[in-house]
N, C-alpha and C positions, 0 to 999 in steps of 0.2 A: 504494500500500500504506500507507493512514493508520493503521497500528499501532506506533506508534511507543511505548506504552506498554501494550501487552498484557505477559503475564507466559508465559514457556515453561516446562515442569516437564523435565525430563532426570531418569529412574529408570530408572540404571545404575551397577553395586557396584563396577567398575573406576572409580578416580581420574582413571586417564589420560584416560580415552574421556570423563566428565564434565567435564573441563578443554577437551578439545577441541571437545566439542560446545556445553558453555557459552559457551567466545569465538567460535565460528561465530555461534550466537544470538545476543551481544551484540552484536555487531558488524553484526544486522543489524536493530538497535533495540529487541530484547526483552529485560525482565528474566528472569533466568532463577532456577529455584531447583531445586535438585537433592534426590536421593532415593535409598537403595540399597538400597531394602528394601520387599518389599512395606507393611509398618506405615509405616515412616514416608513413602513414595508416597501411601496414601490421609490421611494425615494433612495434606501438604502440599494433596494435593485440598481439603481442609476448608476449611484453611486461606485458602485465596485461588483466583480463577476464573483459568483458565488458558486461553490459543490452543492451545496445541500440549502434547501431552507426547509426547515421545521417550523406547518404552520398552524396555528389554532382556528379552528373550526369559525366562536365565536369571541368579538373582539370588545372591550368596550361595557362588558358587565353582564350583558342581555344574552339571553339561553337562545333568544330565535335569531338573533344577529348569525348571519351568515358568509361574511366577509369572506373568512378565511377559502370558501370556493370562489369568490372572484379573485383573489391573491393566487388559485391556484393557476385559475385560467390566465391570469397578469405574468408571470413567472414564465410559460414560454417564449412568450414575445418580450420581454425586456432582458434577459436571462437564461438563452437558449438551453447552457450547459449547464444550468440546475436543476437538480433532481428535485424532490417534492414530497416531503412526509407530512400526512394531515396529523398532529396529536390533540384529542379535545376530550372532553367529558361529557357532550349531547351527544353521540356518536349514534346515527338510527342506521339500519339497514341500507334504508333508501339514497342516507348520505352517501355512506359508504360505498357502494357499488357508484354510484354517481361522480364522486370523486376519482376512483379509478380509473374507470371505465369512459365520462367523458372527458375528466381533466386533466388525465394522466398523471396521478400520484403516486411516487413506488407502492406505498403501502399506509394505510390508516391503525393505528397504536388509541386505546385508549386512555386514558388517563387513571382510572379508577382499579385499571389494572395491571399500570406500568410497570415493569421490570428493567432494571438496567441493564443487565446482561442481554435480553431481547432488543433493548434497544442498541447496544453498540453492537451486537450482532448485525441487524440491518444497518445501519451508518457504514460496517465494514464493508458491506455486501456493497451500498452505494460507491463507496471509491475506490472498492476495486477494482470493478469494471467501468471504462467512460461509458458516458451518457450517448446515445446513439441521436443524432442529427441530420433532421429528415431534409430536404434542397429546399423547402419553403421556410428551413430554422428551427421547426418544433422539435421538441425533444419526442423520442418513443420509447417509452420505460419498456424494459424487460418483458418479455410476455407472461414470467413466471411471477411476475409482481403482480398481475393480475388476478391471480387464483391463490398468491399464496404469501405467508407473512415468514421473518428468519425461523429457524426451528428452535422449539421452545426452550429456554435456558434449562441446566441440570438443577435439580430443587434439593437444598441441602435438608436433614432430616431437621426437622423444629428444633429448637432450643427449648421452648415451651410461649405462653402467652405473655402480649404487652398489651395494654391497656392506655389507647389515646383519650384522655377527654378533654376535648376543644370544639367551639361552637361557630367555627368559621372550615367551612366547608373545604378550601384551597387549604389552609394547614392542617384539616384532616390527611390532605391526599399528598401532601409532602412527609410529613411528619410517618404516617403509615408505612409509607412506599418506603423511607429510611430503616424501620425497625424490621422492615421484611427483608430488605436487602443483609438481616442481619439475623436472618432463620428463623423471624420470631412470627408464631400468629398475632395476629393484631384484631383487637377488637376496639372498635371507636364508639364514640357517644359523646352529646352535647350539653349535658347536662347533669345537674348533680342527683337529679333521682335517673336517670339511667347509669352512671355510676356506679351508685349504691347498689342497683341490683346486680350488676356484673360482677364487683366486688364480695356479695353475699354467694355465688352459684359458683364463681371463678378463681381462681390459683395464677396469680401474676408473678413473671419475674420482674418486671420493671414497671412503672406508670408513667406515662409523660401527660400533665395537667398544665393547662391553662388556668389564670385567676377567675380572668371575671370571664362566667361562662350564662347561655341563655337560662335568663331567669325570669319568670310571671309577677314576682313578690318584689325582688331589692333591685327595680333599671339602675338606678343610680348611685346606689352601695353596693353594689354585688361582691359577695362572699363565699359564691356558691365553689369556688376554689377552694379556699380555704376549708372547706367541711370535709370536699376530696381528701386533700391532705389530710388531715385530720384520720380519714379512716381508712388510708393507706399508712398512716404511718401505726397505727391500732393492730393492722394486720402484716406488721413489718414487709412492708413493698418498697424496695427502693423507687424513690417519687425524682423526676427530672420537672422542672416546674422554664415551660417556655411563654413569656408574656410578653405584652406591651408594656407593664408596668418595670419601672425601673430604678424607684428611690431607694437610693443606698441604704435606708432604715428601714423599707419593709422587706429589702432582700436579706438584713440583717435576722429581723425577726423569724422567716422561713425556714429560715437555717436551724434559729434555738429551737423555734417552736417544734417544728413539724419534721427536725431531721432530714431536710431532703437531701439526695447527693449530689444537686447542680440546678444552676439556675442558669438559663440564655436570655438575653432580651431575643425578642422577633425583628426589631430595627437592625439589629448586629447580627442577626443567626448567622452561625458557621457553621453550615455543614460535618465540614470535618472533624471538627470538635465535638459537634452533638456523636458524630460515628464515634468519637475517642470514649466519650462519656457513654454510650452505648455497651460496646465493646470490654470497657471495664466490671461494669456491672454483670454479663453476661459472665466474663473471664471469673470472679468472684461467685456466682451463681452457682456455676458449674463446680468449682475448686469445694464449696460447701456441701452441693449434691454426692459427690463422688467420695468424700468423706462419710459420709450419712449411708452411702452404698456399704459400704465396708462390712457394717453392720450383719451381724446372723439375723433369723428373724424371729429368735427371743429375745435376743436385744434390742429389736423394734420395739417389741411389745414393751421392754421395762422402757425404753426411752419414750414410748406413748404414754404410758403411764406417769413416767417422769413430768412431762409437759402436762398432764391433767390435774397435776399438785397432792400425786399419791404417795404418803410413807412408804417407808421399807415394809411395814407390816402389812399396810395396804396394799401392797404391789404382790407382797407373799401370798397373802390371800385368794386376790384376784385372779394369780396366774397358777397357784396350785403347785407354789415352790418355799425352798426353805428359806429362812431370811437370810441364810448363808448364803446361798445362792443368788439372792437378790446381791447381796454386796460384790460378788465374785462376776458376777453379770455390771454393776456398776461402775466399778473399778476396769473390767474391758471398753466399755461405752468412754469412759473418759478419756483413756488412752489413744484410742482409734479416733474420738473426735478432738483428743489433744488441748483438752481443758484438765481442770482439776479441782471443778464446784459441779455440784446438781445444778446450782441457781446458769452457769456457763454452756453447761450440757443442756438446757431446758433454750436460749438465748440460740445456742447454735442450731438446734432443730428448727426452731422460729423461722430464721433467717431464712432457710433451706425452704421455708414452706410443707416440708413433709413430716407431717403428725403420725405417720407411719399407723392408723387406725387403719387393721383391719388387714394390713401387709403381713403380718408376722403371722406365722403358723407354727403348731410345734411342731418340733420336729422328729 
């Protein structure tokens, strides 16, 4: 792929999705230049020749705005040797085919399902091969871009579940698509009683909350962050907290209050960063689960018990052992999880998420 100095255009009115698709493209040697409007898209056509433009659908806020197909039809005539990827999030059938099939688009990606690796897979696919140009100029995409998208990236096995809550729809579908790119299912929600209820049925490794999220009760004090926190940090979930808000005294307080492991402004997001703080948590997740494995699974049992605030006599009782054996069972549990309290062994499990009810059998 000797383009190492072609130029990609990205015309898309979202910042977010322009930041994100920008460092994909830079990162895989192309300069990029962006656009959020039909005017200033063929402007930048004008302006300089472009590989690729990646365009959105709809521009400008509006779900029936359709710009982004007269940007495709604009794109051969200003533009010959650009290629043409629609990415949006009203993505219907009818577009789709239409897009192709009249306007000549490699391929249509949606948003709600984006994958990175899907996508630099086609970006490869475009500058590998040049653009073929017909004697009147138009470009003529591949035939097999017509019937077919890159082939689907390899899907790493889960980590386990994150949990977005945030009530703006575009940092749903950034924030998501990040935590996927990092094995995690993601489940999102806008609100502090969807939350709650995902929080009562579900098992998180991480959370990432916004503050002020939709509320019926407080428009203008909204706290409904705050309560998230609150009962993420009750069910030890490490909490990543990305907001508008940014006062050095209430990041202060987040911290004491609610323990969380990082705060971003959304004015400053950096990607990489959020991946670094990601990645940490996950690396810790894991390093606690695998410890917690070690475990036989009578010493599930005494450490479930342990976390349900059962004595030694209690735990003899319950599980039909000696209290010798309770100690001799405790005293392994501590060494494997590499503490040297009940109250630490009880702390460790927490973190882990795994209460280990109902895992132990005897053996």
């Amino acid at each position: 792929m000797n383009d190492q100095h072609a130029r990609a255009l990205v015309i898309e009115d979202s910042r977010s999705w322009q930041q994100i698709l920008g460092e994909l493209l830079s990162d895989m040697g192309l300069t990029v230049d962006c656009a959020n409007s039909y005017d200033s898209a063929v402007a930048a056509l004008q302006r300089h020749t472009h590989r690729l433009a990646i365009i959105d659908l709809s521009l400008g806020g509006d779900k029936l705005n359709q710009d982004g197909l007269q940007l495709l039809a604009a794109v051969p005539r200003l533009d010959p040797n650009c290629a043409t990827l629609l990415l949006s999030g009203y993505l219907t059938v009818e577009v789709t085919v239409s897009a192709l099939k009249e306007y000549g688009a490699y391929t249509c990606l949606r948003k709600e399902t984006f994958q990175r690796k899907q996508f630099r897979a086609v970006v490869q696919q475009i500058l590998a091969v040049p653009p073929a140009v017909s004697e009147s100029g138009l470009k003529i995409p591949p035939a097999a871009a017509l019937t077919s998208t890159a082939p689907p990236p390899t899907v790493s096995q889960p980590v386990g579940q994150a949990l977005v809550v945030e009530d703006d729809a575009s940092w749903q579908d950034i924030l998501g698509e990040l935590l996927a790119a990092n094995a995690l299912i993601v489940h999102r929600c806008n609100s502090f009683g969807e939350a709650l209820g995902y929080l009562r049925r579900e098992q998180y490794v991480l959370a990432v909350v916004d503050l002020s999220l939709a509320s019926s009760v407080a428009v203008t004090d909204n706290q409904d962050g705050h309560l998230v926190l609150e009962r993420a940090r009750a069910g030890h979930i490490p909490t990543v907290v990305v907001s508008g808000k940014a006062w050095p005294e209430e990041v202060a307080r987040l911290y004491d209050r609610y323990d969380i492991f990082a705060y971003q402004e959304k004015q400053a997001f950096d990607r990489r960063a959020f991946q670094r703080t990601i990645a940490t948590i996950i690396a810790t997740y894991q390093a606690e689960r695998d410890i917690l494995g070690r475990l036989t699974p009578r010493e599930a049992e005494v450490l479930d018990a342990l976390v349900r605030g059962m004595s030694n006599k209690e735990i003899s009782r319950a599980l039909y052992i000696s209290p010798n054996t309770v100690k001799r069972h405790l005293q392994a549990i501590f060494a494997k999880l590499e503490v040297n309290s009940r109250a630490a062994a009880v702390a460790k499990a927490m973190e882990a998420k795994r209460f280990f009810s109902g895992l132990g059998q005897d053996g």
